[in-house]
Backbone as CSV, one residue per row, in Angstrom:
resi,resn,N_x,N_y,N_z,CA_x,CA_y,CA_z,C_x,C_y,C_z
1,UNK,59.387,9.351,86.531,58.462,8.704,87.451,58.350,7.240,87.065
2,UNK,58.814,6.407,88.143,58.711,4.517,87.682,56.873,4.289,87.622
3,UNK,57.158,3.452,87.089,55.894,2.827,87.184,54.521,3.534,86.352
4,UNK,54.930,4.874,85.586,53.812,5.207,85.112,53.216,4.612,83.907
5,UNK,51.932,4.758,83.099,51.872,4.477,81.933,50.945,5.765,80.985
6,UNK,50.872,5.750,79.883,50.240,6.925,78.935,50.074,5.777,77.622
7,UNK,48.967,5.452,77.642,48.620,5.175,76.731,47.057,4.667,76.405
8,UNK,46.456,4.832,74.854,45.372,5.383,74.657,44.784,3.960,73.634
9,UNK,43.621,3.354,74.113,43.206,3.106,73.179,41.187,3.294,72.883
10,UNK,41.319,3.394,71.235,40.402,3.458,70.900,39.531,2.953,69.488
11,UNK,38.375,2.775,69.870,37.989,1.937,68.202,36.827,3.462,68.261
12,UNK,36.464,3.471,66.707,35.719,4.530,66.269,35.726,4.781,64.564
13,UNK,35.130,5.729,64.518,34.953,5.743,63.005,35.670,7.531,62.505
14,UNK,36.572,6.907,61.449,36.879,8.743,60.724,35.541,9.680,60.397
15,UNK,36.075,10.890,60.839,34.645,11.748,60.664,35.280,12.420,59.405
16,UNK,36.050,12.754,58.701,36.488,13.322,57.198,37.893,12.192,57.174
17,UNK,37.993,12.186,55.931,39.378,11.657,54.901,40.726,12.114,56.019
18,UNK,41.970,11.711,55.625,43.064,11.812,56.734,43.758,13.524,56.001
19,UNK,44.183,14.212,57.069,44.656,14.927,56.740,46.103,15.276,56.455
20,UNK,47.018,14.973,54.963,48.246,14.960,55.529,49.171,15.803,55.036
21,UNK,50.103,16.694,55.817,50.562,17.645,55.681,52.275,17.488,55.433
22,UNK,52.996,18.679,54.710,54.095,18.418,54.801,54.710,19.638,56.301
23,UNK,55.600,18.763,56.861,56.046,19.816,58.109,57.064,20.848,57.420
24,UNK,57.888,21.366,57.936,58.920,22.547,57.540,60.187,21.587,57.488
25,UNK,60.126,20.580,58.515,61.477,19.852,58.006,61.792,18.332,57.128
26,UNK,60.404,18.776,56.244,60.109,17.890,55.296,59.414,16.560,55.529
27,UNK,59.402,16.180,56.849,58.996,14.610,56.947,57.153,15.524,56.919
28,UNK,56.362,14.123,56.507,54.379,14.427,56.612,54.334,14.265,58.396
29,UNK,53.024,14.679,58.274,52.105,14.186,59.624,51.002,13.974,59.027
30,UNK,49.987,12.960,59.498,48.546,12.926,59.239,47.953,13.242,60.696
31,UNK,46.923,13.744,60.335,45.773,14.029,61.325,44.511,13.225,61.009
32,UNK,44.343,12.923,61.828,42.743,12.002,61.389,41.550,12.758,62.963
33,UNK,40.520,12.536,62.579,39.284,13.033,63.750,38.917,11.529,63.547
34,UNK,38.549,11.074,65.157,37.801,10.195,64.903,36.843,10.074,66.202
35,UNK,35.330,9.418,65.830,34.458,9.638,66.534,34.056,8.214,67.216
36,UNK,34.032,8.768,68.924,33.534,7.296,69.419,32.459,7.574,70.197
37,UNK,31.338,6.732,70.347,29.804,6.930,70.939,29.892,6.253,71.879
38,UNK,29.070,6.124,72.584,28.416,5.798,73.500,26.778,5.973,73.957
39,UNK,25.805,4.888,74.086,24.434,5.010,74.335,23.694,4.490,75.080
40,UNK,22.829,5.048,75.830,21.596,4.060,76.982,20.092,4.451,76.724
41,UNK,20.177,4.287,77.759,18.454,4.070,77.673,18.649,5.355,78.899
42,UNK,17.404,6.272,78.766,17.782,7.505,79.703,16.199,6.959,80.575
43,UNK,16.512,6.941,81.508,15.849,6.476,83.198,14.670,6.340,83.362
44,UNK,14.112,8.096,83.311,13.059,9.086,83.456,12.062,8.751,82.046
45,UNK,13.062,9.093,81.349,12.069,9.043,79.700,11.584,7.842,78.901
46,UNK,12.372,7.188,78.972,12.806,5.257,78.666,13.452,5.747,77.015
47,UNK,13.740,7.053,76.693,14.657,7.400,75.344,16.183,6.578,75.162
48,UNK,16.331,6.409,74.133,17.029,6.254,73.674,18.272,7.032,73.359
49,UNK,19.441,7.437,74.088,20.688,8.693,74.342,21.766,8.107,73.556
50,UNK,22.659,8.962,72.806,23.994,8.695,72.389,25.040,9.940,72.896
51,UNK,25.757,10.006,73.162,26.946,10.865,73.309,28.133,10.545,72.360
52,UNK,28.761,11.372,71.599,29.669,11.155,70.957,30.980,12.029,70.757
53,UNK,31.831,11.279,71.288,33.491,11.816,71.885,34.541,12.336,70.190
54,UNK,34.478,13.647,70.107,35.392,13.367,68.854,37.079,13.229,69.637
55,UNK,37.728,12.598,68.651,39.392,12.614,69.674,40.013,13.015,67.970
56,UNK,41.377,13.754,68.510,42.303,13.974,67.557,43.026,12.990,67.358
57,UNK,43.796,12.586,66.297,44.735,11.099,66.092,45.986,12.129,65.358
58,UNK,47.217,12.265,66.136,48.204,12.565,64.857,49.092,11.086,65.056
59,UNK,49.525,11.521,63.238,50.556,10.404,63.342,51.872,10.695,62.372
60,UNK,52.919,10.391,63.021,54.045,10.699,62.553,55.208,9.757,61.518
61,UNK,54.927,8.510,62.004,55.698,7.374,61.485,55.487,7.718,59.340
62,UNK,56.037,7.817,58.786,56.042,8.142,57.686,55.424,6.709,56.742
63,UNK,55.881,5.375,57.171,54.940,4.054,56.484,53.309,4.035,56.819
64,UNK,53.499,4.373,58.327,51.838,4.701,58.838,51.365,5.525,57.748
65,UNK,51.968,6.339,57.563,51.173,7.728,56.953,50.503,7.335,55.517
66,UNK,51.918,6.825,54.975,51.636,6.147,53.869,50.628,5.582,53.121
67,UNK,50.387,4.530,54.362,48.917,3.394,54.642,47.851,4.421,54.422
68,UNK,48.046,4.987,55.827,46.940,5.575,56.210,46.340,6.805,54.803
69,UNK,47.316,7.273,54.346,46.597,7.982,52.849,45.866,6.968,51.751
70,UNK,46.741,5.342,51.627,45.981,4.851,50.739,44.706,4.418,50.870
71,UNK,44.506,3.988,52.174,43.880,3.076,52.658,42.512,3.464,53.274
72,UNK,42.495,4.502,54.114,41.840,5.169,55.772,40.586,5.770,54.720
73,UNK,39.589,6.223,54.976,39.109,7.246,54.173,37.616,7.312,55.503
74,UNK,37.271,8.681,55.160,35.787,8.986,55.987,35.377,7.758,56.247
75,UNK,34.692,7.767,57.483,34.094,6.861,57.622,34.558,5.343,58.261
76,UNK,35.810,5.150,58.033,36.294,4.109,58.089,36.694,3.087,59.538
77,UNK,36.227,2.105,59.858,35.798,2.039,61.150,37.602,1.483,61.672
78,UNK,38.523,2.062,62.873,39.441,1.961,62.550,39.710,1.600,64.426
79,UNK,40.515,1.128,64.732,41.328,0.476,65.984,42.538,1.241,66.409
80,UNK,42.812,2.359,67.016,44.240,3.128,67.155,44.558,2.813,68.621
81,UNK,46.270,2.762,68.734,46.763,2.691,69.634,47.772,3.832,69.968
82,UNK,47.741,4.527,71.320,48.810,5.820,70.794,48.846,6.103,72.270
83,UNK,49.639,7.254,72.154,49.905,8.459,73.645,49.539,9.193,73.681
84,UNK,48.735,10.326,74.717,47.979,10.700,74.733,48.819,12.051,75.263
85,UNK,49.165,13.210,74.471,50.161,14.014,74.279,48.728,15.668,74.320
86,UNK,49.753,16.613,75.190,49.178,18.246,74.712,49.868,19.029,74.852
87,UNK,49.971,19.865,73.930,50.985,20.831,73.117,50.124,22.297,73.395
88,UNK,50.977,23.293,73.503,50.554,24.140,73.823,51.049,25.704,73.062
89,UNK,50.570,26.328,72.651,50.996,27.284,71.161,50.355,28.557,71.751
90,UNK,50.322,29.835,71.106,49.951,31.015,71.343,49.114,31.470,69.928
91,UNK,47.478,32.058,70.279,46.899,32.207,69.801,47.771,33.650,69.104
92,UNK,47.595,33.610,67.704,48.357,34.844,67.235,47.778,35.930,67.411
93,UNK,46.711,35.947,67.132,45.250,36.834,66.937,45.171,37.458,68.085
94,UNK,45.063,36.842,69.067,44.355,37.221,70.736,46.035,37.482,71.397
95,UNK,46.831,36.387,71.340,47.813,36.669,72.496,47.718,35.389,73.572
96,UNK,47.007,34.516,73.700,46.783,33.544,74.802,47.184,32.270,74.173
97,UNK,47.272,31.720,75.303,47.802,30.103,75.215,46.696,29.508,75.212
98,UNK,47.094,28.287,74.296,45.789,27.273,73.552,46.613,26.246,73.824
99,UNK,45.631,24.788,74.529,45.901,24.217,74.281,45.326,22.633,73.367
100,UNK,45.973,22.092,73.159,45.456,20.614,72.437,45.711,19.420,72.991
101,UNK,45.019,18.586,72.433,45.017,16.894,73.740,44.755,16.362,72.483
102,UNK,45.610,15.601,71.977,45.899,14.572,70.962,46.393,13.211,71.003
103,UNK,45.758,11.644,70.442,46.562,11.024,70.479,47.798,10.763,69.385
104,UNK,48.927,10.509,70.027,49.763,10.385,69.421,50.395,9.044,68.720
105,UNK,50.710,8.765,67.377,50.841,7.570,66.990,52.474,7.680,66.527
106,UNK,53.584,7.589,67.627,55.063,7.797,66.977,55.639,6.416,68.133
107,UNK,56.434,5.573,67.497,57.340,5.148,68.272,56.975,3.422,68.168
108,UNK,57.530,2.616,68.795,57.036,1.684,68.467,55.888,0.365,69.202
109,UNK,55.385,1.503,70.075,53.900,0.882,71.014,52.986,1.565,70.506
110,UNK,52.851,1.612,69.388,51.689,2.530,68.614,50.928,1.580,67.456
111,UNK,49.838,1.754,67.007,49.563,1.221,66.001,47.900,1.590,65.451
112,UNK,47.512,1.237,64.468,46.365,1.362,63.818,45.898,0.437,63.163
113,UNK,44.705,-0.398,63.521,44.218,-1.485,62.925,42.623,-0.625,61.817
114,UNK,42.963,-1.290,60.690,41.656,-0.711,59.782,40.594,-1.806,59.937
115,UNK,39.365,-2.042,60.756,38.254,-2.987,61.494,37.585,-3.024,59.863
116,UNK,37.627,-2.092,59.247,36.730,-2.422,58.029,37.354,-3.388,56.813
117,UNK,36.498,-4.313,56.307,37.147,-5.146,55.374,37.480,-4.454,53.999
118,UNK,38.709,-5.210,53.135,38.523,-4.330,51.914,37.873,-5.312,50.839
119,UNK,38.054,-6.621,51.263,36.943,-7.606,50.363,36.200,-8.508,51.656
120,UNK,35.306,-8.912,51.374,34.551,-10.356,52.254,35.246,-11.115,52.952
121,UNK,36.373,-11.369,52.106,37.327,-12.501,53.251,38.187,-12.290,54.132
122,UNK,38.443,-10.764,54.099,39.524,-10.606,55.153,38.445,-9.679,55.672
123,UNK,38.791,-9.637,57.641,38.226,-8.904,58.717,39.033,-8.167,58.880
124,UNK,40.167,-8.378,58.776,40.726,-6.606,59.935,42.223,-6.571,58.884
125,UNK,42.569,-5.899,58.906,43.835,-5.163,58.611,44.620,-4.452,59.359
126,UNK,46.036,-4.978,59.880,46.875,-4.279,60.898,47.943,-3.688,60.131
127,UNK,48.117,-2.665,60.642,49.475,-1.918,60.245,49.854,-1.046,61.575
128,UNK,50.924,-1.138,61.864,51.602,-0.851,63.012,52.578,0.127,63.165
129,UNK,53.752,0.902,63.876,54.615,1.382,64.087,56.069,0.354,63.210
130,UNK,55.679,-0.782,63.547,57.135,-1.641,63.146,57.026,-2.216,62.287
131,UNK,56.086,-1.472,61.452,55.909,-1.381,60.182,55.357,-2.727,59.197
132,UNK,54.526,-3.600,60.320,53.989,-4.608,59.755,52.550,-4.653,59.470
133,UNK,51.925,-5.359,58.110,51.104,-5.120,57.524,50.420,-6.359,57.379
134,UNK,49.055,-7.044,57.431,48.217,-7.577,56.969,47.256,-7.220,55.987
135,UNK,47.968,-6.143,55.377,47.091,-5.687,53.804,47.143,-7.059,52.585
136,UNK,45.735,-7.521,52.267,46.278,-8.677,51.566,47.099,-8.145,50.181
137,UNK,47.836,-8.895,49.552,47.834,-8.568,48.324,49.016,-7.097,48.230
138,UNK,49.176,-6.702,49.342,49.859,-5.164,48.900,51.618,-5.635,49.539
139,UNK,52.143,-5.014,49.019,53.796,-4.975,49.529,54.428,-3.648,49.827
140,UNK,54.389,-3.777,51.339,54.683,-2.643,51.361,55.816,-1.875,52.031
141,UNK,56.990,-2.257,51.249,58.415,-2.265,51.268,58.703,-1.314,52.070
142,UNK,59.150,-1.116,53.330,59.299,0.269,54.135,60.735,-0.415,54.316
143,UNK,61.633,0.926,54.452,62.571,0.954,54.622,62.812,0.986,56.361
144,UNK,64.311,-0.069,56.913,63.496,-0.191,58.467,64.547,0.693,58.782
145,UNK,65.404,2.045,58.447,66.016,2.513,58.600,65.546,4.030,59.619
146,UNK,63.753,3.587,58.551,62.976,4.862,59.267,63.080,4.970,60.819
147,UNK,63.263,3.614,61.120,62.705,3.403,62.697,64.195,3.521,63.496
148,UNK,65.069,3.487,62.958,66.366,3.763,63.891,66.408,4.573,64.536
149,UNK,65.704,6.089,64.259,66.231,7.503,65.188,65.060,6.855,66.554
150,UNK,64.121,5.793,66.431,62.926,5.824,67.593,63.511,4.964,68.777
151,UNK,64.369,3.605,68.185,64.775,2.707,69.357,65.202,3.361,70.608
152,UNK,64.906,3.206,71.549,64.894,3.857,72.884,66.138,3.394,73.452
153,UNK,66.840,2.346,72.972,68.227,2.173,73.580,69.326,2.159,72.286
């Protein structure tokens, strides 16, 4: 389909530490939860309302992951960019199809900015899909070989 687009963005805060797993064909994934609000003033009452959206974050890029273990932790107020992907599996237990709505962080229109400082002088920290970093002080040698199987041409 021309002309479509899928893509997700969101700022919010980690609700637990990143979760990161090894798959069966050896490369990690992280999972992160992260929570975004929203609040007014409710009409009738003159109260004060919040609603709060949890969203799934996986991410696949193996330097992301990297980061994201040293770096990410509860709490951490964070900027993601991704696709907005659902996968669909069979409950073992019951027999029925489940599904999930995740954003996805693979490829190279993806990225994750960390909004929280790690000293006073720096504001934001980017780390991306193409594997570039504004971590002060850190080097963080990724091999750009990772990204060959993703180039789309």
């Amino acid at each position: 389909m021309a002309g479509s687009l899928n893509k997700v963005q969101l700022i919010g805060r980690l609700g637990a530490d990143p979760d990161i797993k090894q798959m069966v064909n050896g490369k990690s994934v992280a999972r992160l939860s992260v929570a975004t609000s929203q609040s007014w003033k409710d009409k009738s009452s003159g109260e004060r309302k919040e609603k709060t959206e949890w969203h799934k974050v996986v991410i696949f890029n193996e330097g992301l992951i990297n980061v994201v273990q040293q770096y990410v932790k509860k709490g951490a107020n964070v900027y993601i960019e991704g696709q907005l992907s659902t996968r669909k599996w069979k409950d073992e237990s019951t027999g029925q199809d489940k599904y999930s709505t995740e954003i996805v962080l693979q490829g190279y229109n993806s990225s994750l900015t960390m909004l929280d400082s790690r000293n006073s002088g720096n504001n934001s920290n980017l780390v991306s899909e193409n594997n570039k970093s504004s971590l002060p002080n850190d080097n963080l040698n990724q091999d750009s070989s990772d990204l060959d199987d993703e180039i789309p041409f």
